[in-house]
C-alpha positions in Angstrom: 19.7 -11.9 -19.2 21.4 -10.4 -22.2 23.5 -8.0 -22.2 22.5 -4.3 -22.8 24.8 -2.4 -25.6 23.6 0.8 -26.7 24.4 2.3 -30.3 27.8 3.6 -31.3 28.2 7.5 -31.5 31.3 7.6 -34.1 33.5 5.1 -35.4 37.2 5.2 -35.5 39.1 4.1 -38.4 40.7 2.0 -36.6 37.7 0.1 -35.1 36.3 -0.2 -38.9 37.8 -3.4 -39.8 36.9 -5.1 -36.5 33.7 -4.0 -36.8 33.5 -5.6 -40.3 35.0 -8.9 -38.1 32.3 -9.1 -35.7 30.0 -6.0 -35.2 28.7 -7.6 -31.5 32.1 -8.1 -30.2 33.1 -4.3 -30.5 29.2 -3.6 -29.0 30.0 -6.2 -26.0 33.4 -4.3 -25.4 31.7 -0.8 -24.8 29.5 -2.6 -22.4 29.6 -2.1 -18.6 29.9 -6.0 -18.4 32.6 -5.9 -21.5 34.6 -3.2 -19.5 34.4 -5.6 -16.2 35.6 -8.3 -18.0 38.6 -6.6 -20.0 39.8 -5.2 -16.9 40.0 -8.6 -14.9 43.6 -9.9 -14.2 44.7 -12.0 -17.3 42.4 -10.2 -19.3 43.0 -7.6 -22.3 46.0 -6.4 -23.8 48.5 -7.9 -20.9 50.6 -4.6 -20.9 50.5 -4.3 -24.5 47.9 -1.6 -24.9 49.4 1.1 -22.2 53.1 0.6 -23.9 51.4 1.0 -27.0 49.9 4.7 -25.7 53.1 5.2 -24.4 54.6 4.8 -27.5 52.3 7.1 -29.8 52.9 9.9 -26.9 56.6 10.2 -26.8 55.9 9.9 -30.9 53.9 12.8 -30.9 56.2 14.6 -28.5 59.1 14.2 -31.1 57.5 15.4 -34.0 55.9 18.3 -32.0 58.8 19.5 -30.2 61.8 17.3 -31.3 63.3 14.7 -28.7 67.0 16.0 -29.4 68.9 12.8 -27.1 69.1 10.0 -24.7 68.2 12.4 -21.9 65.6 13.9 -23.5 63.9 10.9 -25.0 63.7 9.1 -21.6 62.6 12.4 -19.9 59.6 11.7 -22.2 59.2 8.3 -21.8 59.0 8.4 -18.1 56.5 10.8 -18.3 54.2 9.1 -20.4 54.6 5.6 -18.5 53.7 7.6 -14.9 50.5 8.8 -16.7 50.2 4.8 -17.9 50.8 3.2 -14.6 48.4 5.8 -12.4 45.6 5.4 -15.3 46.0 1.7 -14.7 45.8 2.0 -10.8 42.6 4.0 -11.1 41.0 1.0 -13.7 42.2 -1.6 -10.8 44.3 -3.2 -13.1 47.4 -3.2 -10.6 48.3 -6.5 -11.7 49.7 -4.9 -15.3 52.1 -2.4 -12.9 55.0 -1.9 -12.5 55.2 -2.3 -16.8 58.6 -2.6 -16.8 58.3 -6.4 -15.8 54.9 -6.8 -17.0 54.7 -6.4 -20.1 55.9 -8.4 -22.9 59.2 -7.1 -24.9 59.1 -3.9 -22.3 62.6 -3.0 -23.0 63.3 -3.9 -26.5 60.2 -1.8 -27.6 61.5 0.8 -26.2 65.1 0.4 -27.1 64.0 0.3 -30.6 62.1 3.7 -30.7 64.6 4.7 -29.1 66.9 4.1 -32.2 64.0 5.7 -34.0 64.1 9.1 -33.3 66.5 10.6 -31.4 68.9 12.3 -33.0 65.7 13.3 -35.3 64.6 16.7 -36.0 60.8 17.3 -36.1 59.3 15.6 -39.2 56.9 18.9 -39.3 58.2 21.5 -42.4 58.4 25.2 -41.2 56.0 27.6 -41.9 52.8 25.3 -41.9 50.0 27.6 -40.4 47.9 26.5 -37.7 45.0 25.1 -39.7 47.3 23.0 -41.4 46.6 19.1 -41.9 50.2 18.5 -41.5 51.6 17.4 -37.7 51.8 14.6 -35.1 48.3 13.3 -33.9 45.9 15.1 -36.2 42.0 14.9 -35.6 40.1 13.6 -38.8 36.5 13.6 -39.3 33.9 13.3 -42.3 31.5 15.6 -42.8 28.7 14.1 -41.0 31.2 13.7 -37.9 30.2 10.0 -37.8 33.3 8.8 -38.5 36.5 10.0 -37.0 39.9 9.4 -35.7 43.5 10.7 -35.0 46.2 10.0 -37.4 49.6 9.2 -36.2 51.5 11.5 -38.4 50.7 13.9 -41.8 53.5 15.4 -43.1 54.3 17.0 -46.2 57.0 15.5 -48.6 59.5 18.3 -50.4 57.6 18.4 -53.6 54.4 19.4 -51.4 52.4 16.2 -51.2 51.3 14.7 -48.3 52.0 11.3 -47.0 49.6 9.5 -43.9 51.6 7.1 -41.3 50.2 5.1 -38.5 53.2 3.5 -36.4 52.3 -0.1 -35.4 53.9 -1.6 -32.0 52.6 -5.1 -33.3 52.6 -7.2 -36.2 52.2 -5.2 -39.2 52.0 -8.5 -42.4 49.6 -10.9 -42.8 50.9 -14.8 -42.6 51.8 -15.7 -46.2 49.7 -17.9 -47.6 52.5 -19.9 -49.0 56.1 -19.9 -49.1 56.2 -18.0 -52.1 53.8 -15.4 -51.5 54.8 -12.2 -50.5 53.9 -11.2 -47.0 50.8 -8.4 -46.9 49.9 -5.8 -44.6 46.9 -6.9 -42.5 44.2 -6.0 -44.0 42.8 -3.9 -41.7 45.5 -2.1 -41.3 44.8 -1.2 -45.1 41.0 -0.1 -44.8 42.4 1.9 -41.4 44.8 4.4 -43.7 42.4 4.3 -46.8 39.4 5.6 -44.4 42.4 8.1 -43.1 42.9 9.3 -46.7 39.1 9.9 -47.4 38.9 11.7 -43.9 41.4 14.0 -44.7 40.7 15.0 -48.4 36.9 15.6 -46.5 38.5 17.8 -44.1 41.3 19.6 -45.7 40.5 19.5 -49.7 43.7 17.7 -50.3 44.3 13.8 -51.0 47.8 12.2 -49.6 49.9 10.7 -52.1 51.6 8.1 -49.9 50.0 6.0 -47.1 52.6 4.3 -44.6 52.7 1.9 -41.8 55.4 2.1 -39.7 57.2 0.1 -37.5 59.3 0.4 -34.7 62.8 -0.7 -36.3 62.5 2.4 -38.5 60.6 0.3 -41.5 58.0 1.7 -43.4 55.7 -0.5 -45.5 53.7 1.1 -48.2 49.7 1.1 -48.7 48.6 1.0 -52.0 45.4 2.8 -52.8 43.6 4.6 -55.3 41.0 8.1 -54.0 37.8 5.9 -55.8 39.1 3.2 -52.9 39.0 5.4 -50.1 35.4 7.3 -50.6 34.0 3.6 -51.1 35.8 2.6 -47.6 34.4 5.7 -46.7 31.0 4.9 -47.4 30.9 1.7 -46.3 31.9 2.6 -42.7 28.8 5.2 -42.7 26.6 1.9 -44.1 28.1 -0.1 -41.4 27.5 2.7 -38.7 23.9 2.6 -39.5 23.1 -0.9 -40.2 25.2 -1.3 -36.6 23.0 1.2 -35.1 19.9 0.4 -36.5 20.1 -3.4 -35.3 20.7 -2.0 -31.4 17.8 0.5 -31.3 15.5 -2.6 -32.8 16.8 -4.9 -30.3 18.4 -7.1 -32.7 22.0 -6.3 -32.1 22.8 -10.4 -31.1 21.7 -10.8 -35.0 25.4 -8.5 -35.9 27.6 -11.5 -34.0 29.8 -13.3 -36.9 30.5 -16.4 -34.9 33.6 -18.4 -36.4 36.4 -20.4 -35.5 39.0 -18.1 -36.6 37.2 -15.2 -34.6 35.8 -16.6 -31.6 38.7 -18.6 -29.7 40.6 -14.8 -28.9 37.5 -12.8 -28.0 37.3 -12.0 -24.5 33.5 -11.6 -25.2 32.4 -15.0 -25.4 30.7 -15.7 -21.5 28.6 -12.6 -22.5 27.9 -13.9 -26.4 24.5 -16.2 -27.1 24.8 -16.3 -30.6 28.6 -17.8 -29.3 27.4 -20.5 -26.9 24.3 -21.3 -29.7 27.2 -21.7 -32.3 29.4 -23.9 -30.2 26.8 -26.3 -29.5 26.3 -26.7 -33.0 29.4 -27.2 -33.7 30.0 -30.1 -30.9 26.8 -31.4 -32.3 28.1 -31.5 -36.2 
């Protein structure tokens, strides 16, 4: 019996680029079935995803209200790894607590954003009225509200422009293709801040200048971009949120399912995937 999936109400920057991947594996992971199956032991992020919420909080909390020392940033960080561990009691997924021993580079993650901000005042500039686009963890939507997300972190550079990060827990640079290539920010990473950038000049009437991944040792890594980029990115997620849509309410949504071998041997979708299982018996048959 397959799988029900039902159409996707926005989409997030951040989902645009796996949704360019595989449109049916992001459909299977809102599924009740995709939700049973990331939240078996073994299964989804391993620890990674709560440390990385825990992360982007005490972030927000620093360039909100400014974590001033040691005391004060691990004041925050317990709070926001309580709030993990309880949310992860409630979704069964005891086997990920206590996080401190379950998951992978615990301490040196949080050693290193440590380092990052405290002694930091608030990245905010004074003055900046409410309605401002500038701040920590700032709602951004088109004007059609289809697509939306939360940036990381506006803020607004001394000669007024404005600059986009999104911090990154994980790897940040695409495996070079040779050994003397230069290394490349993942490139969905790139479509994620260009989409940011078309969101915000929709939403505030201003275009950043600067669009920055960051990482956790303090490094930032540039995003190039130009705005005739961005409203194409722009438009292409609408396009894809349609054509995604489209194929659910028709029935068709197995026909959006990319199968490949550099997709399918890390998606935890695949006992729920026929167009998967059809793929892999051609492939044994080849």
């Amino acid at each position: 019996m397959a799988v029900v999936v039902e159409p996707l109400v926005t989409l997030s920057p951040s989902q645009y680029g796996r949704l360019l991947r595989c449109p049916y594996q992001v459909l299977l992971e809102k599924s009740a079935e995709g939700k049973a199956i990331q939240a078996l032991p073994g299964r989804g992020a391993g620890g990674a995803g709560p440390i990385g919420t825990i992360i982007h909080g005490v972030l927000e909390q620093a360039n909100l209200t400014g974590i001033m020392d040691e005391a004060g940033f691990e004041a925050a960080w317990q709070q926001q790894l309580v709030a993990q561990e309880a949310q992860l009691v409630k979704k069964h997924q005891e086997h990920l607590v206590p996080l401190a021993y379950r998951a992978r580079n615990y301490a040196v993650r949080k050693l290193l954003l440590q380092w990052l901000i405290v002694g930091k005042k608030p990245t905010l500039r004074d003055g900046e009225s409410a309605g401002s686009p500038v701040g920590a963890e700032k709602k951004l939507t088109d004007s059609t509200g289809v697509v939306s997300g939360t940036a990381d972190l506006i803020r607004r550079q001394s000669t007024g422009d404005l600059e986009v990060l999104d911090y990154k827990t994980g790897g940040i640079m695409e495996a070079a293709v040779s050994e003397t290539s230069a290394p490349q920010v993942k490139q969905g990473y790139v479509l994620q801040l260009r989409l940011y950038a078309a969101l915000l000049h929709e939403q505030a009437g201003e275009w950043p200048t600067r669009l920055v991944i960051a990482d956790l040792a303090g490094g930032e890594h540039e995003v190039s971009f130009t705005r005739e980029q961005c409203t194409e990115v722009l438009e292409s997620a609408l396009g894809l949120h349609k054509q995604v849509n489209l194929a659910v309410i028709d029935g068709k949504a197995n026909e959006l399912a990319k199968p490949a071998a550099d997709v399918c041997p890390l998606c935890a979708m695949r006992p729920l995937c026929e167009p998967y299982a059809e793929w892999l018996i051609g492939q044994n048959g080849a």
